[in-house]
C-alpha positions as CSV (number, residue, x, y, z in Angstrom):
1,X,11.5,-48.2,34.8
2,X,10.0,-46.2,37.6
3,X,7.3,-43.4,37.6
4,X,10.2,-41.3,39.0
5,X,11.9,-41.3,35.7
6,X,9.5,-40.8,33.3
7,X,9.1,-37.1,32.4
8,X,6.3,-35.0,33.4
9,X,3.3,-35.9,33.0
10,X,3.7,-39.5,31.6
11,X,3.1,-42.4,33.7
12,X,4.1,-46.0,33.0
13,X,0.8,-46.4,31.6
14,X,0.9,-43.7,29.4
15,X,3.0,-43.1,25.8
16,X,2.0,-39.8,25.8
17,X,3.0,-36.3,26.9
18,X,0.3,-34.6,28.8
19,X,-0.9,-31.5,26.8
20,X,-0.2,-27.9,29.2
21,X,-1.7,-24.8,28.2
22,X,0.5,-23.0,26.6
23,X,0.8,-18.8,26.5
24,X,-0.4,-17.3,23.4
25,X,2.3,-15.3,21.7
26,X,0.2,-11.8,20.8
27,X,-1.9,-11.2,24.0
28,X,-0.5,-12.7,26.6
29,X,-3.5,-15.3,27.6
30,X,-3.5,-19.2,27.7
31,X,-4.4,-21.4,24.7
32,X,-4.9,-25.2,25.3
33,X,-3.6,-27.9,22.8
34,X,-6.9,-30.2,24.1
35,X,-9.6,-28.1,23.2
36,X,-8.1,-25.9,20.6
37,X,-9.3,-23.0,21.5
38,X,-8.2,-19.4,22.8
39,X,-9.3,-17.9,25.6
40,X,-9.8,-14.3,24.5
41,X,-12.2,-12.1,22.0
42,X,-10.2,-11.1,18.8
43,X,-9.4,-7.5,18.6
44,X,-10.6,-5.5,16.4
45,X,-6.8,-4.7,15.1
46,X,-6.3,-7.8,14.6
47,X,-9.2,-8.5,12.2
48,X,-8.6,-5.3,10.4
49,X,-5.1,-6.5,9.5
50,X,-6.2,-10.1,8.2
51,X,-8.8,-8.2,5.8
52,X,-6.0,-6.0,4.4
53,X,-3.7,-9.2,3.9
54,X,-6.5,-10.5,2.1
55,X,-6.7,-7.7,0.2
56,X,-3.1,-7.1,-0.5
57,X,-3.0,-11.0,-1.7
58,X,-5.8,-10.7,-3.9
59,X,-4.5,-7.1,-5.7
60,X,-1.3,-6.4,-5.6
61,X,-0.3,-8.3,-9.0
62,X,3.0,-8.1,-10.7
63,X,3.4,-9.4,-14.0
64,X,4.4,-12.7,-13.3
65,X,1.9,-15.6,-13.4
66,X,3.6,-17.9,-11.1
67,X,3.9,-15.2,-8.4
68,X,0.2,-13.8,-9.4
69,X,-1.1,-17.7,-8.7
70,X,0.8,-17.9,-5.4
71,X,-0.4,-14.7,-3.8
72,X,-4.1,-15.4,-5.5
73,X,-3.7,-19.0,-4.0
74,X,-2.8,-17.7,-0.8
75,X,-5.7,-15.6,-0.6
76,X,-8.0,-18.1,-1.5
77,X,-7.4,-20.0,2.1
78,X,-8.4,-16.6,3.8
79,X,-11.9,-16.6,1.8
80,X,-14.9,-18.9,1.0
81,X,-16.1,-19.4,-2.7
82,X,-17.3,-15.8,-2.9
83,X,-13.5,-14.9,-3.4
84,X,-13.2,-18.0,-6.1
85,X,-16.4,-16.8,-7.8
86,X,-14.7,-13.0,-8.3
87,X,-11.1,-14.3,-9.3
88,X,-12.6,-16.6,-11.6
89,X,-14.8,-13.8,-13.7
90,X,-11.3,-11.9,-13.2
91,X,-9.6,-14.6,-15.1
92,X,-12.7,-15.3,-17.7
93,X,-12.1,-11.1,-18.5
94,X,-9.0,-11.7,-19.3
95,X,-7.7,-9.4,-16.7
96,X,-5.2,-11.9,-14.9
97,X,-3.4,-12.6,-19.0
98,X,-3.4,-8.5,-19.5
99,X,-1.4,-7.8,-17.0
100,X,1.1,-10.6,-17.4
101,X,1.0,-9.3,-21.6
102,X,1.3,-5.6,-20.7
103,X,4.1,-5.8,-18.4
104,X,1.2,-3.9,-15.5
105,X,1.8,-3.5,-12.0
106,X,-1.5,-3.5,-9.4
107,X,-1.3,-2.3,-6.1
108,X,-3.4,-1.6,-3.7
109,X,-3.6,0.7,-0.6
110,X,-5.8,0.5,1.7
111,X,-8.1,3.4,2.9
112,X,-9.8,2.3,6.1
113,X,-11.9,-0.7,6.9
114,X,-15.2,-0.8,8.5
115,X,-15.9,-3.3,10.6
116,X,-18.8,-3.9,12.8
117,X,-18.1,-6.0,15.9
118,X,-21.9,-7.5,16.3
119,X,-22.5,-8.5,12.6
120,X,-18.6,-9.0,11.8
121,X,-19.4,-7.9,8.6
122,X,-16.9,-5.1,7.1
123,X,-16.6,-2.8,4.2
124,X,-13.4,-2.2,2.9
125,X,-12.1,1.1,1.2
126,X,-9.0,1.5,-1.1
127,X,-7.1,2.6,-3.8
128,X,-5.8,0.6,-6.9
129,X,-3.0,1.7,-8.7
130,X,-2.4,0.1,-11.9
131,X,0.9,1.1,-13.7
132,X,1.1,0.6,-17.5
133,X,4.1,1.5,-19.9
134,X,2.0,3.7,-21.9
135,X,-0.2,5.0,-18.6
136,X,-1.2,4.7,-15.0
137,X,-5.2,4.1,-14.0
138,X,-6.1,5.3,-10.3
139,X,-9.1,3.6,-9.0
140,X,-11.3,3.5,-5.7
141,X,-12.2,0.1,-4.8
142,X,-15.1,-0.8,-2.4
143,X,-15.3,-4.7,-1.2
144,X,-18.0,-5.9,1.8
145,X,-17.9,-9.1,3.4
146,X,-18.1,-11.0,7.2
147,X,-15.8,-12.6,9.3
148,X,-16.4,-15.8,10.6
149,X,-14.2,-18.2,12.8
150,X,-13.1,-21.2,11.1
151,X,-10.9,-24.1,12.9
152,X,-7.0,-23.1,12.5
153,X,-5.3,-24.9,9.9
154,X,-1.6,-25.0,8.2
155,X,-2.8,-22.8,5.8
156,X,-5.4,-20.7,7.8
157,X,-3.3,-20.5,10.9
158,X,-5.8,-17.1,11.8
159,X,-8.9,-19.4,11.9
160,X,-10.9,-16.6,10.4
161,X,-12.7,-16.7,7.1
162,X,-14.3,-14.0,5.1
163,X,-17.5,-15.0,3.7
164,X,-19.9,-13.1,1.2
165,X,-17.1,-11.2,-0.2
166,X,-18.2,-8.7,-2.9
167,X,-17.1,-6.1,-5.1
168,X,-18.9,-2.8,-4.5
169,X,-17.2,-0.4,-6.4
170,X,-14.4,-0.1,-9.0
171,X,-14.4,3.1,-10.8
172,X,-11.4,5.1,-12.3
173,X,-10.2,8.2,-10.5
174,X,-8.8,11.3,-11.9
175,X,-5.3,12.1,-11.4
């Protein structure tokens, strides 16, 4: 077999493709498969919208426990231990088994998000609905944290990572 006929990029020598930079699908700029990583600053949209996934994953609970594990689960690849740390006193409350027992429904809307581009650290503002048979509960929720960039995996394909995620406020709101 000649060098003619091998495809691009191999040589006889070689049992392997040659690794071309390939065009990132959201902005437009090259990525390369060698070094792994992208050639462009995150936008701050972009951030904004992982934090509300987060979020969304970590709140918005039916009552179903096998759903209610897979969206926690979920959010626990887009979070370090702080995030386990909170659902676990969630779980030790008995909050997870009260929903599930009293057929509730939590949602959560987000407000705005804060984020500062030099610290990356953000502060996120919502509201929690939870809906009850017997009533619903309206409250404002307040959550801090930072970004950091973490190598992009299966289940992390963002590579980012919230870190020192806390719990500011959660107080009930008049309707």
């Amino acid at each position: 077999m000649n060098e003619n006929t091998l495809l691009p990029g191999n040589r006889n020598y070689s049992h392997k493709f040659r690794k071309m930079p390939i065009k990132h699908p959201h902005c437009g700029r090259f990525v390369t498969p060698i070094t792994g990583s992208i050639c462009y600053p995150l936008n701050i949209k972009y951030i904004s919208r992982y934090i509300e996934n987060f979020h969304q994953y970590f709140f918005n609970l039916p009552p179903d426990n096998d759903y209610i594990k897979w969206t926690v689960g979920k959010a626990m690849y887009m979070a370090d231990g702080t995030a386990l740390k909170q659902k676990q006193a969630l779980d030790e409350n008995g909050f997870y088994s009260d929903i599930i027992s009293s057929s509730a429904v939590c949602t959560i809307i987000c407000d705005s998000i804060q984020f500062d581009e030099h610290t990356r650290r953000f502060n996120y503002y919502g509201t929690q609905i939870i809906k009850r048979r017997t009533r619903d509960l309206k409250r404002s929720m307040l959550t801090t944290g930072s970004i950091e960039n973490v190598p992009r995996t299966q289940n992390n394909p963002h590579g980012l990572m919230i870190t020192n995620w806390r719990t500011l406020e959660n107080k009930d709101l008049d309707y």
